[in-house]
C-alpha positions in Angstrom: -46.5 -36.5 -17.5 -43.9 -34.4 -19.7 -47.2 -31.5 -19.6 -47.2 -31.4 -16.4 -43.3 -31.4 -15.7 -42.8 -28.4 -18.0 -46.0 -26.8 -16.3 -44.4 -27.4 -12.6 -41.1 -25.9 -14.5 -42.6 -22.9 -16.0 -44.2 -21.8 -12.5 -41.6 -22.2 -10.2 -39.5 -20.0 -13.3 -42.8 -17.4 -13.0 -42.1 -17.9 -8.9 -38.4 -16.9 -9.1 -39.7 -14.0 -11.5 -42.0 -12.6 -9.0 -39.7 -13.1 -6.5 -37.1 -11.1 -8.1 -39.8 -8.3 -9.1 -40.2 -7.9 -5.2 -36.8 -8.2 -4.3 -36.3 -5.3 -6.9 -39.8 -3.4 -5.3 -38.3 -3.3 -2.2 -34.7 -2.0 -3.3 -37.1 0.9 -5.3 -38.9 1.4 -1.9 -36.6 0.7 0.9 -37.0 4.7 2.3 -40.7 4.0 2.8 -40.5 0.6 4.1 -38.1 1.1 7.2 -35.1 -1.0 8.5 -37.4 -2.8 11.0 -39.9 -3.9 8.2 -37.3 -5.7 6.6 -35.5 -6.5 9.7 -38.6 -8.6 10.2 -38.5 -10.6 7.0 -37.4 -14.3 7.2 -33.7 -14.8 7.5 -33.3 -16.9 3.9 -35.4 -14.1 2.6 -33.0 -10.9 4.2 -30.0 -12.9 2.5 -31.7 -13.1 -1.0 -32.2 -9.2 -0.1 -28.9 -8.3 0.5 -27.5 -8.9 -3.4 -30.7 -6.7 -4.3 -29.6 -3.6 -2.4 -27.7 -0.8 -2.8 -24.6 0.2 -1.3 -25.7 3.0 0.6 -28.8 0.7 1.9 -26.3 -2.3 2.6 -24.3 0.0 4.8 -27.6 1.0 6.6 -28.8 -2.0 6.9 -25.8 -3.7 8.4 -25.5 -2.9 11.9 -29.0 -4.3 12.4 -28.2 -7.5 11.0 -24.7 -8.5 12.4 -27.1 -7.8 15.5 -29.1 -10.5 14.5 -25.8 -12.6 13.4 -26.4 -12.1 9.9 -23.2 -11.3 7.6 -22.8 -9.4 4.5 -19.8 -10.4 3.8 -21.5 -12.2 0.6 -23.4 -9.4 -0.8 -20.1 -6.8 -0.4 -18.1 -9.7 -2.3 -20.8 -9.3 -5.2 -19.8 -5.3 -4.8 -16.4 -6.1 -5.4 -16.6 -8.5 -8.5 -18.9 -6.5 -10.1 -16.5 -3.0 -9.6 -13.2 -5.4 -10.5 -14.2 -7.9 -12.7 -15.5 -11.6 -12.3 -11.8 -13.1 -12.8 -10.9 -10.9 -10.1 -9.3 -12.7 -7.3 -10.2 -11.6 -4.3 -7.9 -12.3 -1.1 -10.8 -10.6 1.7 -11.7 -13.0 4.4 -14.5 -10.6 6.7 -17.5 -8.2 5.6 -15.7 -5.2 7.0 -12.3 -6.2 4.9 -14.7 -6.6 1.5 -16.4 -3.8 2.2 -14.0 -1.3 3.2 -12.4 -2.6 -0.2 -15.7 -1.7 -1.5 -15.6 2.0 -0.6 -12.0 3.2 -1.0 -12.5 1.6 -4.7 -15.3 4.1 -5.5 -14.7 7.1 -3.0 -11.6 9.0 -4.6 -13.6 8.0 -9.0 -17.2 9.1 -7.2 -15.5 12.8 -5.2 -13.8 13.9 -8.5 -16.5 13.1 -10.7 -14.8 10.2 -12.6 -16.6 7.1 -14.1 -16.4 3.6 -15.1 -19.1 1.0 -16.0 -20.3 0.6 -12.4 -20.4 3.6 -11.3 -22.5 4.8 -14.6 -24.8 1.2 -13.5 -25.5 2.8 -10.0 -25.1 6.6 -10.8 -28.5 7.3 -9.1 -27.4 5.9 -5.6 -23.6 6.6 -6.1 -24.1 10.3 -6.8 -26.2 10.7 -3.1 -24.4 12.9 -0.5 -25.4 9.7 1.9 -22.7 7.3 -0.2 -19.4 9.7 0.1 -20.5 9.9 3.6 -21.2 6.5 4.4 -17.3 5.5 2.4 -15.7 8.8 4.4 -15.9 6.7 7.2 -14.0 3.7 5.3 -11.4 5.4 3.3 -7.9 6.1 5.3 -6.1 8.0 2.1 -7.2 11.1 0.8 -5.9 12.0 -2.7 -5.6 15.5 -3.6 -6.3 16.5 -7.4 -6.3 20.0 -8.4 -10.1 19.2 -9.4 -11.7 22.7 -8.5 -15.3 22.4 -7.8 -15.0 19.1 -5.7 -12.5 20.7 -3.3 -14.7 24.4 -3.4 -17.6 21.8 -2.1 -15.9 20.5 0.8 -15.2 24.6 2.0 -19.2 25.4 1.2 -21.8 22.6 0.7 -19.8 19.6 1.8 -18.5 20.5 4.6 -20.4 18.0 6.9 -18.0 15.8 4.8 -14.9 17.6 5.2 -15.5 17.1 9.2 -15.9 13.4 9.0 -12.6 12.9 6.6 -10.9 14.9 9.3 -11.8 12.2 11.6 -11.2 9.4 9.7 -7.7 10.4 6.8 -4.4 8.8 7.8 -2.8 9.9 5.2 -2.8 12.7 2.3 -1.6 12.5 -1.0 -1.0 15.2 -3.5 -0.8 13.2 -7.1 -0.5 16.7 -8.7 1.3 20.3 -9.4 -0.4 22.5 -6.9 0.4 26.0 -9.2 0.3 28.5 -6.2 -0.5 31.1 -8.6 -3.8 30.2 -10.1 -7.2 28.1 -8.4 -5.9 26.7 -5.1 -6.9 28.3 -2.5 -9.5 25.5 -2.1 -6.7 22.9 -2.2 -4.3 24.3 0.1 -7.1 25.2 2.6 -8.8 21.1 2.1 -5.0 20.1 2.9 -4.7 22.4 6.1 -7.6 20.7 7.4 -6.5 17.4 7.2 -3.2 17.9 8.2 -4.1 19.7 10.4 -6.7 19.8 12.0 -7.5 16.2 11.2 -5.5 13.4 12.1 -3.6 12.7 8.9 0.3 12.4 9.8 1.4 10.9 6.5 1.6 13.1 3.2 3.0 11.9 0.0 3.7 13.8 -2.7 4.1 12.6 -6.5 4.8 15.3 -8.1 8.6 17.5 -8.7 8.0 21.1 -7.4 10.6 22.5 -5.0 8.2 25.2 -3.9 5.3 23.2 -3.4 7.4 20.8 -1.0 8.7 23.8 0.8 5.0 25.2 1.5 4.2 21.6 2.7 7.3 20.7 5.1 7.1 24.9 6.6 6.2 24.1 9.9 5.2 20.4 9.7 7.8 18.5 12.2 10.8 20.9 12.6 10.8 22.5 15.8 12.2 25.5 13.8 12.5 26.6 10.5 16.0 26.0 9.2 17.6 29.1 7.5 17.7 27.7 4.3 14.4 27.2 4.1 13.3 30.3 4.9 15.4 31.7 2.5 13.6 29.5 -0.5 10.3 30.5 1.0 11.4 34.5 1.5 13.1 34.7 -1.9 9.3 34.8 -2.9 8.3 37.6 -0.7 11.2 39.4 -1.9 10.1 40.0 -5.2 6.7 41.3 -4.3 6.4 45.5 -4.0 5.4 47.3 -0.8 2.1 48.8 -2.3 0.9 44.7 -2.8 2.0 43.9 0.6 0.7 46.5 2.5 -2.3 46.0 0.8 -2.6 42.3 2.1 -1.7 43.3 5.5 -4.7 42.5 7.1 -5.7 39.2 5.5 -4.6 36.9 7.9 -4.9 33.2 8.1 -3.3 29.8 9.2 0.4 29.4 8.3 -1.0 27.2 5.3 -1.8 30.5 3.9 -5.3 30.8 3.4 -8.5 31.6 5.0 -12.1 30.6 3.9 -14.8 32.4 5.3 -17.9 30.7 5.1 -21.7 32.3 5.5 -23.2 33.5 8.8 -24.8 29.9 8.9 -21.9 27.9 8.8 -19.5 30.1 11.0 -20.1 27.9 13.9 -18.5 25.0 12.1 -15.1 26.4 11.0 -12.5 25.3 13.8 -9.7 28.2 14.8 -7.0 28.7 13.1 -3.9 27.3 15.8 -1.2 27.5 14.1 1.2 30.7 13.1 -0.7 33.0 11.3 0.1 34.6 7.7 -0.5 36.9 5.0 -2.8 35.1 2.3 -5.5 35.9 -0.3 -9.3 35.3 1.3 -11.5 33.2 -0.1 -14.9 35.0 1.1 -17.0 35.9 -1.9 -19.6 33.5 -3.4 -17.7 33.4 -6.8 -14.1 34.0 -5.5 -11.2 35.5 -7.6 -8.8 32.3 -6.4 -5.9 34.1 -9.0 -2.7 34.4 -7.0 -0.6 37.3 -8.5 3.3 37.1 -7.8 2.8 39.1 -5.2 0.1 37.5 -3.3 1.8 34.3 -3.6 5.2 35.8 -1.7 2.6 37.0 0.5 1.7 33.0 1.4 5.0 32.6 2.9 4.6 36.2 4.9 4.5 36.0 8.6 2.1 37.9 10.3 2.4 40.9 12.8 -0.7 40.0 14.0 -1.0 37.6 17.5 -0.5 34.0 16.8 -2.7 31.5 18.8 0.0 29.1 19.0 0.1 26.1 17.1 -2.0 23.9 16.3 -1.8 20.0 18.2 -1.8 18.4 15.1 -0.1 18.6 12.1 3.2 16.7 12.6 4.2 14.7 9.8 5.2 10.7 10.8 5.6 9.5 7.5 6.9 11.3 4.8 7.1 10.0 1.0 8.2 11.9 -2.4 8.3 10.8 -5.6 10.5 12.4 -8.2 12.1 13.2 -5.9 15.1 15.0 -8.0 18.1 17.1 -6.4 16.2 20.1 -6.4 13.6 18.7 -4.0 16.4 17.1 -2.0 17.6 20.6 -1.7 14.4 21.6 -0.1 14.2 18.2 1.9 18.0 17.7 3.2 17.8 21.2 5.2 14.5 20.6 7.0 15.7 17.0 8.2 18.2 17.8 10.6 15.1 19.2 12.9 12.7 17.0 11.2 12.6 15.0 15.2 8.9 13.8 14.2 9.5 12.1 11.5 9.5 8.3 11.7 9.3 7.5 8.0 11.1 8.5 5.1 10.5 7.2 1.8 12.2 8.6 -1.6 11.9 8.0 -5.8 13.7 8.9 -8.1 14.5 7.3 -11.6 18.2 7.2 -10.1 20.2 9.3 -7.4 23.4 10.8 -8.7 25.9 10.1 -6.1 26.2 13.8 -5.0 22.1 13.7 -3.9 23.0 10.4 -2.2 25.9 11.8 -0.2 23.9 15.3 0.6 21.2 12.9 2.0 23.6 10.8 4.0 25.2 14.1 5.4 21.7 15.6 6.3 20.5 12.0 8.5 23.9 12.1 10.1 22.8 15.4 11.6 19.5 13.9 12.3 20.8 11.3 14.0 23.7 13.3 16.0 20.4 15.8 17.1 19.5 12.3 19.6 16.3 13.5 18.9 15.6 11.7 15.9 12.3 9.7 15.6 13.1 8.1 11.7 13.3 4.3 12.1 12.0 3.3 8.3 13.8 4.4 5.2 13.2 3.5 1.7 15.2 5.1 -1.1 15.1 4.0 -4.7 16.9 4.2 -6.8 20.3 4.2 -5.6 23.5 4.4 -8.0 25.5 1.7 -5.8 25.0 -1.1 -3.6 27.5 0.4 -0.9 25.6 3.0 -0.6 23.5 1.0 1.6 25.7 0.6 4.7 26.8 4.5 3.9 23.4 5.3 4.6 23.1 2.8 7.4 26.6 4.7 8.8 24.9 7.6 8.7 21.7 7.0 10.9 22.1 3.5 12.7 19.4 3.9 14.8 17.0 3.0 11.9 15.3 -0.5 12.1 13.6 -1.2 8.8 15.7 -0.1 5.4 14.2 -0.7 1.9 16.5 0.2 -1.1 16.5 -0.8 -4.8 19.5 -0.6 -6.5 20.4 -0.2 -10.3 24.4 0.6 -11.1 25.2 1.0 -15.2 28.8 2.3 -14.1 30.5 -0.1 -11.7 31.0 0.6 -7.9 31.4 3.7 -6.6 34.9 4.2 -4.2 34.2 5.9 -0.9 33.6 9.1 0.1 37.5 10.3 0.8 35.5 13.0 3.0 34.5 9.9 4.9 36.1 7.9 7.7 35.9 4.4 7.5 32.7 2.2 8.5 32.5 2.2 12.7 31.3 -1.6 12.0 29.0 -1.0 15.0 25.9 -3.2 15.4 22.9 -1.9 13.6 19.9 -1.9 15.3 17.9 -2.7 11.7 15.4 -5.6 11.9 13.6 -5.5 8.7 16.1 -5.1 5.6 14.5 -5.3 1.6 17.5 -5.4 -0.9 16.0 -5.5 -4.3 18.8 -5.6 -7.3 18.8 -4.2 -11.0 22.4 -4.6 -12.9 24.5 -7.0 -14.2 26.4 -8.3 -11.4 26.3 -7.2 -7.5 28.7 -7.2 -4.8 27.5 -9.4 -2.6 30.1 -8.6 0.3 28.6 -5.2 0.7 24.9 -6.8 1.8 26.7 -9.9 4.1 28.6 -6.8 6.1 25.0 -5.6 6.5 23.8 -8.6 7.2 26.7 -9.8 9.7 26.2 -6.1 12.1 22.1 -6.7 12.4 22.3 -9.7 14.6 18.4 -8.4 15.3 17.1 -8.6 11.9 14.1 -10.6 11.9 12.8 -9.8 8.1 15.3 -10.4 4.6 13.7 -9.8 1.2 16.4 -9.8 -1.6 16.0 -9.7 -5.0 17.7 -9.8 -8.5 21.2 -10.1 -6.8 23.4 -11.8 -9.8 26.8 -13.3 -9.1 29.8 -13.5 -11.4 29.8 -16.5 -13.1 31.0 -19.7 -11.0 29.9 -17.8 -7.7 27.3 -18.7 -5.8 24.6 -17.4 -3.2 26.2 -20.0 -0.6 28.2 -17.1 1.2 24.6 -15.0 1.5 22.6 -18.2 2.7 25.6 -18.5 5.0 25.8 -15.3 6.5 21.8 -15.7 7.0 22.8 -18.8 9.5 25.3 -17.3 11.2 24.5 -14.2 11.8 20.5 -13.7 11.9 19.3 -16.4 13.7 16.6 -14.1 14.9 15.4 -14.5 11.2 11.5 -14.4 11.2 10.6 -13.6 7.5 12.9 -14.6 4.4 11.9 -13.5 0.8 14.6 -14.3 -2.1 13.2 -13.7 -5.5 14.7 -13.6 -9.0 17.8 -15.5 -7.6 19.7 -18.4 -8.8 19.5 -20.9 -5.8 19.9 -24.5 -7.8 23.2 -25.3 -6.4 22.5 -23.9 -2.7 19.6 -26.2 -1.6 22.1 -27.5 1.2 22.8 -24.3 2.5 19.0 -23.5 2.7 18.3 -26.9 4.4 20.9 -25.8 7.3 19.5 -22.2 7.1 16.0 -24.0 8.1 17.5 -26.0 11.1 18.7 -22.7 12.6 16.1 -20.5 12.3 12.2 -19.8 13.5 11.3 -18.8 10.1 7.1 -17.8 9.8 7.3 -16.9 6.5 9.4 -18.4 3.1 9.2 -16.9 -0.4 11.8 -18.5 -2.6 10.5 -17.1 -6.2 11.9 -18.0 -9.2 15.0 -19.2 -7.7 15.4 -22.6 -10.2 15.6 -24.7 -6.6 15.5 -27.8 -8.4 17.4 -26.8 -11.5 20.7 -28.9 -10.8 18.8 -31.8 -9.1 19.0 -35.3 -10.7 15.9 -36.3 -9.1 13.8 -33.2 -8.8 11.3 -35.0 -6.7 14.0 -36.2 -4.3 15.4 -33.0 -4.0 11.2 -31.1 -3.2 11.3 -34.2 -0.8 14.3 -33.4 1.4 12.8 -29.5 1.4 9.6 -30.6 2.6 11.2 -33.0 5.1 12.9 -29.6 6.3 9.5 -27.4 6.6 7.8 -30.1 9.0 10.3 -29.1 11.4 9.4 -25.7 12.0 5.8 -25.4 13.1 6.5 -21.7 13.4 6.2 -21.7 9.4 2.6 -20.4 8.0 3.3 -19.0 4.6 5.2 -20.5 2.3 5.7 -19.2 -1.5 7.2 -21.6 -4.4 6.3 -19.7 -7.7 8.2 -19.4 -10.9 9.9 -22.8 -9.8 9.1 -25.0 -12.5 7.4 -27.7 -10.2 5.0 -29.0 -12.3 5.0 -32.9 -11.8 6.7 -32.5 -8.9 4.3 -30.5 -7.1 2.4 -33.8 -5.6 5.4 -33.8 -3.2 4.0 -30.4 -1.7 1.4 -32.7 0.2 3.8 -34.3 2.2 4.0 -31.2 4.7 0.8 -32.4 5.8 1.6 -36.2 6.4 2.6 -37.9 9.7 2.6 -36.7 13.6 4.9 -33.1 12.6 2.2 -31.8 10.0 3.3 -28.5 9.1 1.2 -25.1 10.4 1.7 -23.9 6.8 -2.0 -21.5 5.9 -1.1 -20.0 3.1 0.7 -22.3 0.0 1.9 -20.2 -3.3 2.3 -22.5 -6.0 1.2 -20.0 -8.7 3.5 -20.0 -12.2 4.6 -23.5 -12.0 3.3 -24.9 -15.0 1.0 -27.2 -13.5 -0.8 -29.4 -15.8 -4.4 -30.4 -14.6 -3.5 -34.3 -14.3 -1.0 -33.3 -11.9 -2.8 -30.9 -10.2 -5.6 -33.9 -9.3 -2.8 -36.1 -8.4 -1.9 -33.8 -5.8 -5.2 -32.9 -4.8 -5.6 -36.6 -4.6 -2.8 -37.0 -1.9 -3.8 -33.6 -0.3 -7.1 -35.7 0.5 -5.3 -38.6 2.5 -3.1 -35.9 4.0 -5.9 -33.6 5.0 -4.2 -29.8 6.4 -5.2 -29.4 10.2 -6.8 -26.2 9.5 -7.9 -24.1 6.2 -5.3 -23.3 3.4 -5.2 -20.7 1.2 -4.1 -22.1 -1.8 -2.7 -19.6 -4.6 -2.9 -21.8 -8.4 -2.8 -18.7 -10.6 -1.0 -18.8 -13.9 -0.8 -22.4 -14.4 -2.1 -23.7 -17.3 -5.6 -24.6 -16.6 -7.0 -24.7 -19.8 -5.0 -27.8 -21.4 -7.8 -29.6 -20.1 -10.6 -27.8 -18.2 -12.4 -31.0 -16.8 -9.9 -32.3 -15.0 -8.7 -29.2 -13.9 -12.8 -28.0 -12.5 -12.3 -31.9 -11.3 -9.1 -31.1 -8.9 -10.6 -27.6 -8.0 -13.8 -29.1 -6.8 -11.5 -31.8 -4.8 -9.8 -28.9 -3.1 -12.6 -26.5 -2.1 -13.6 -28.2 1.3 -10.5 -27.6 2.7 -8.9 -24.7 1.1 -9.4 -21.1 0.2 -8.8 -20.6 -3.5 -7.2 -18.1 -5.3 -7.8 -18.8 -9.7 -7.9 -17.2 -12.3 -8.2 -17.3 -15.9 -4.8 -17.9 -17.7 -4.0 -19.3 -21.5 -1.4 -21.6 -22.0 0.2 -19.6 -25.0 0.7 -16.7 -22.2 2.1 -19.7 -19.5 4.1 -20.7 -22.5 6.1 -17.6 -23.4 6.3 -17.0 -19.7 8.1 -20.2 -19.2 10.5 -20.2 -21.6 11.5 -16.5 -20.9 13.0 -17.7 -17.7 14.2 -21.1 -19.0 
């Protein structure tokens, strides 16, 4: 008997073998087989299939399965581990979401030619002109490196693939120094096709270079070009000698200053130039001399004599973000925004405004705004010197809807602007509002003035606010209820809440919240019965079956956290989906004891579950034991954590 139990075991091991070998054959041999050949395979045999493919034949092959109701989400999940790691957690709920993931992951490493361990696995199939055309049409966001041959491709070779990013890029980011002087005739002319001619209308830029931000904004949104930014741009052309200009005369191009004539075979695919023409160096020879003298580079910012044929319908910019963004840049930015009437979205970095840039920039959206022609409703500046430059900036452009700012003082607060009249105290029109708090102590009656003139804000993320000692955030949590009952969306991190869970509890009868993040905000800190206290919270969530994400990390739960499955108990179950609970210091017994309870108090429909960063490895049975307990009703999201890391982290915010 045990001979012919380790026979039947050997050959169904040799079957699996075999089976494997032909899954493998036809991944070797798919060309020659045909999409219809396989098409025709069993439907448990096509799934095996799928985690045998490769990515370029799982993107061809998918059309013709959903057809046929078969998914891939499974087989692009396997994609995704394998590129981020098995502990990865993945948070992708359909087959285009995975593998969309898939292909902006390996696009921008397999363009410029850099590697990892997957890519190196699946060089043969990754390094096909079919993959960066098959993830072209996933990507969104097209980095710009100062990589030469990759860009010089998309201008010869590649240019098939230059068309289909134009039809797909939303937005273009240059990560670095574009040196007008030397190889970038590629890059600029790779940028003016996406910008456009494509239908790109964000661009940021991470990099500091005045000149580079002035060749990028000339034209791009301002109805005209505002004097001093001409200047910057014709200080340039200044310096250059008559012999080098008139030499140049007659190379003309679009007004991003370059033209690239391609061979007599691909003339038929370069798209007009619509846009102002200019002087520029020509990129026509098979081994171009892309060197930009000083004088051909004032020549990039030379207008033409030559007809223009008008500009082109694209290239506005909608969305605008710099980083290191210093004064110099703000000196380049600040004149171009009073005409900037395109723009909807502003974003700014810097290590820390000094309060001149600050005020320049206030100055420059107040003429924005008194233009009524403004488009800008999102701004995002960090990092800002003062908290009260936040209704400053809000003074100065009131029209604007969603503000983000990050604040970090070292000197005190900053007096007003003498040059400045008082705050109107007008209603803002802001709806979203993100506060987010680095120094010692805040003033806290700068953000409730805010909050008391936005009686439409709907979204209120703060965090890192700290109070003097004996204050509390009663007066923000307050505000919240009286004045922004409209409140939709309310994320308070990194604040001390423990003596403010009454406040919150009337916050919660006022207000249609959807979503509640209070993370690490010691909520049960002062409570004498921690449990009692989690109870009369809960008790409070049931009521509002508008609520479907709630976020309790970094709240020190841990036996307590059983209470949590009381939101699904009785006739008011909550419509909670999505549950953090991660970084609470959950111990595997009392995760199963709430899994246990979670069972009798089933959720009504699946919840996502977040349990990262507890301390699952104090006793991995028990802890496998409660996973397995949760899996038929909720989507988890784990991940490998020691409990010497857990440790250190909870006692660092003890």
């Amino acid at each position: 008997m045990e001979d012919s139990a380790g026979s039947s075991e050997q050959g169904r091991a040799a079957g699996r073998c075999l089976r494997a070998l032909c899954l493998q054959a036809v991944r070797t041999h798919f060309s020659a087989l045909g999409v219809q050949a396989l098409l025709d395979l069993p439907v448990p045999l096509i799934k095996d299939l799928l985690h045998h493919l490769t990515i370029c034949q799982l993107d061809e092959l998918q059309p013709a399965l959903n057809h046929r109701g078969i998914s891939t989400y499974s087989a692009w999940v396997g994609f995704l581990l394998d590129i981020c790691g098995q502990k990865h957690v993945l948070d992708v709920h359909t087959e285009e979401e995975a593998k969309h993931r898939v292909m902006r992951r390996l696009f921008t490493a397999v363009f410029y030619g850099f590697t990892n361990s997957f890519i190196k696995r699946n060089l043969t199939d990754l390094s096909s002109p079919s993959f960066l055309m098959a993830a072209a049409k996933c990507v969104r966001h097209f980095t710009l490196m100062t990589a030469h041959k990759p860009l010089q491709g998309l201008t010869a070779e590649q240019r098939p693939l230059l068309n289909l990013l134009e039809k797909h890029i939303r937005s273009v980011g240059v990560s670095q120094c574009i040196d007008l002087k030397k190889k970038t005739a590629s890059a600029l002319y790779v940028l003016h096709r996406l910008l456009d001619h494509g239908v790109a209308t964000e661009l940021l830029i991470h990099l500091q270079s005045p000149i580079v931000l002035a060749w990028l904004l000339h034209g791009r949104g301002s109805q005209h070009m505002n004097p001093e930014l001409k200047n910057l741009m014709h200080s340039k052309k200044r310096s250059c000698n008559s012999a080098a200009a008139s030499a140049s005369a007659d190379k003309a191009s679009c007004s991003l200053g370059l033209t690239v004539r391609p061979s007599e075979d691909q003339e038929d695919q370069v798209p007009a130039c619509k846009r102002s023409k200019m002087d520029c160096v020509s990129v026509e020879e098979e081994e171009p001399n892309y060197t930009m003298d000083p004088q051909a580079l004032c020549l990039l910012f030379s207008p033409c004599n030559g007809p223009s044929a008008g500009p082109c319908p694209s290239g506005q910019i909608h969305r605008l973000e710099i980083r290191n963004c210093g004064s110099d840049s703000l000196a380049v930015l600040n004149p171009a925004l009073p005409t900037f009437f395109c723009l909807r979205s502003l974003t700014l970095h810097s290590s820390t405004f000094r309060d001149p840039d600050v005020w320049s920039l206030a100055g420059a959206l107040r003429q924005l705004f008194h233009s009524s022609c403004s488009s800008l409703t999102h701004l995002s500046i960090s990092v800002l010197p003062h908290t009260d430059f936040v209704e400053i900036l809000l003074d100065s452009i009131p029209t604007v809807t969603s503000l983000h700012v990050e604040i970090q003082s070292v000197m005190g607060f900053s007096p007003r602007d003498p040059r400045t009249a008082e705050s109107h105290m007008s209603e803002l029109r802001l709806e979203k509002l993100t506060i987010k708090v680095a120094e010692l102590q805040t003033d806290v009656h700068c953000i409730t003035s805010v909050l008391r003139r936005s009686p439409h804000l709907t979204s209120f993320h703060a965090a890192g606010i700290r109070l003097p000692t004996g204050s509390s955030h009663s007066q923000l949590l307050t505000t919240l209820s009286e004045s922004n009952r409209l409140l939709r969306s309310l994320i308070l991190e990194d604040m001390k809440l423990s003596d403010c869970l009454p406040d919150l509890l009337n916050l919660l009868t006022v207000c249609r919240l959807e979503e509640l993040s209070l993370n690490d905000c010691r909520l049960l800190e002062k409570c004498i019965d921690q449990e009692e206290g989690l109870q009369q919270l809960v008790s409070a969530l049931k009521t509002l079956p508008s609520l479907h994400t709630l976020s309790l990390a970094q709240n020190r739960l841990a036996r307590s956290v059983y209470v949590l499955a009381e939101l699904f108990s009785g006739g008011s179950a909550s419509s909670v989906k999505r549950l953090d609970i991660s970084s609470n210091f959950i111990q595997p017994a009392e995760l199963l004891n709430f899994t246990e309870r979670l069972k009798t108090h089933c959720p009504p429909h699946l919840l996502t579950l977040d349990l990262r960063k507890n301390p699952a490895d104090r006793d991995p049975h028990t802890w496998n034991t409660a996973l397995k307990g949760l899996r038929p009703f909720c989507v988890l999201l784990v991940e490998g954590w020691t409990s010497t890391n857990m440790m250190a982290d909870h006692i660092s915010n003890m």
